[in-house]
C-alpha positions, 0 to 999 in steps of 0.5 A: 500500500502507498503512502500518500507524499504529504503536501510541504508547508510553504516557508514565509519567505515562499509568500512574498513574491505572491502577496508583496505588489498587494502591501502598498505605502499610503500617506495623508498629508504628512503623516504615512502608514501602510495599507494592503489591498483586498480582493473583495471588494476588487481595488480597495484597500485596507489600513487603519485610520486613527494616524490618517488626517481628515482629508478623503484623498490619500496617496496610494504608491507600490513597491514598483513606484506605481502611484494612484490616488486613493478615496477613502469610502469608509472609515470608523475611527472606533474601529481603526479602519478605514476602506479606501478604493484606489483611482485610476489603476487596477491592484491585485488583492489579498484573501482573508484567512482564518485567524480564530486558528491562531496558536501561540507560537505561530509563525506568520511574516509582518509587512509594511513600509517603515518611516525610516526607509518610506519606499523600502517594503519591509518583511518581518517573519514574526512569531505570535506570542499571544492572543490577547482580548479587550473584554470590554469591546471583544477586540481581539489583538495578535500579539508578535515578537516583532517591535511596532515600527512607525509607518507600518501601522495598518501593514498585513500580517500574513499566514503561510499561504499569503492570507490575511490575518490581521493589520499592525496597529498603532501603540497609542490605539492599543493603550486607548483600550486599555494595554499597556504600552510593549516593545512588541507589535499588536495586529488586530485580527482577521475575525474583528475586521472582515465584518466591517467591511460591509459597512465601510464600504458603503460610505460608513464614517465615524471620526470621532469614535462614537455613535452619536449624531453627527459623526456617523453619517454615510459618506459621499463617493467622488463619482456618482453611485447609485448606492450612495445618497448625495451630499446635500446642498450647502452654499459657503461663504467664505475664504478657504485657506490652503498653505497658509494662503487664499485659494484662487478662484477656480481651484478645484478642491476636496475638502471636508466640512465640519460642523453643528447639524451638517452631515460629511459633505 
């Protein structure tokens, strides 16, 4: 009788060319983090949103120089998450894996792009050291023996078949709820993440982390969708300052307004 060959366990390093063009750089004005493209939804991308700024545009730039703009459709602050679909290019994405089967002691690769090097992608084979839960939300964190490097904050964490387990996340956003401050990264798990997704990518935003008008509201998309509502009217008067300077009758711009009883316009 033949035994069967067992079927090899691909190495961490085996993934990078498979999932390395779907780690991407994304910045916001001055401040850069990374991100990780999904393959649903089809050219969007994943990262958190606590270190973005206001604005709804990002910059979206490849290990190969590619850069698109980037329109985030959806974020949630509370959450650390934001969605944004990238414009004017096609980008391969990532499946989800499974990270409820997770084990203390396993292996998984970390990637992003460090402030220190900004366009050197930098892969990590990283070991899980521990699971940790915030009771409070039910947030569930993988916890590496990797240290948490600035810039990487919303980079993937990767199983052995180039799945998606969970994003790097900010110091400041795991002591908010509670943890003390580690030399240690914290990646928020798949299993807190993909129910989200719905919701982000139908123009949900909350910037203020909560759930009290009027900070949660459906944001508008820059071109028309049929499943978004329309921003509703409102005449400005006024100067509006960019650089310390008017702006010119003419400019186009994108801009965010905030205020008493107006929704994200």
């Amino acid at each position: 009788m033949l035994t069967p060959t067992p079927t090899p366990t691909p190495s961490l390093g085996s993934i990078l060319p498979k999932v390395r063009s779907s780690v991407v750089k994304v910045t916001s004005g001055e401040a850069q983090v990374s991100g990780v493209v999904l393959e649903s939804p089809a050219n969007h991308l994943l990262t958190t949103s606590v270190s973005l700024g206001a604005g709804p545009l990002v910059t979206v730039k490849t290990e190969n120089g590619q850069t698109f703009q980037g329109w985030i459709v959806g974020r949630d602050d509370s959450k650390n998450l934001a969605l944004v679909k990238v414009l004017g290019g096609t980008l391969a994405g990532v499946k989800f894996g499974d990270s409820l089967g997770i084990a203390v002691g396993s292996q998984v690769m970390s990637a992003g792009y460090p402030t220190a090097r900004p366009d050197t992608l930098a892969p990590i084979e990283a070991r899980v050291t521990a699971v940790r839960t915030d009771f409070a939300t039910g947030v569930r964190f993988l916890r590496l023996d990797a240290p948490p490097l600035f810039g990487t904050f919303g980079g993937p964490v990767f199983n052995r078949s180039g799945e998606l387990l969970a994003i790097n996340v900010e110091t400041s956003y795991v002591q908010s709820l509670g943890f003390a401050a580690s030399d240690e990264a914290f990646a928020k798990a798949e299993d807190m993440i993909r129910p989200a997704i719905q919701a982000l990518a139908g123009g949900a935003v909350n910037l203020c982390g909560a759930s009290t008008f009027p900070c949660v509201q459906p944001r508008p998309t820059p071109a028309p969708n049929p499943a978004s509502p329309p921003p509703w009217p409102v005449t400005i008067k006024g100067t509006a300052i960019a650089g310390g300077a008017a702006v010119k009758s003419g400019t186009k711009v994108y801009a965010r307004l905030f205020g008493q009883n107006l929704m994200d316009v």
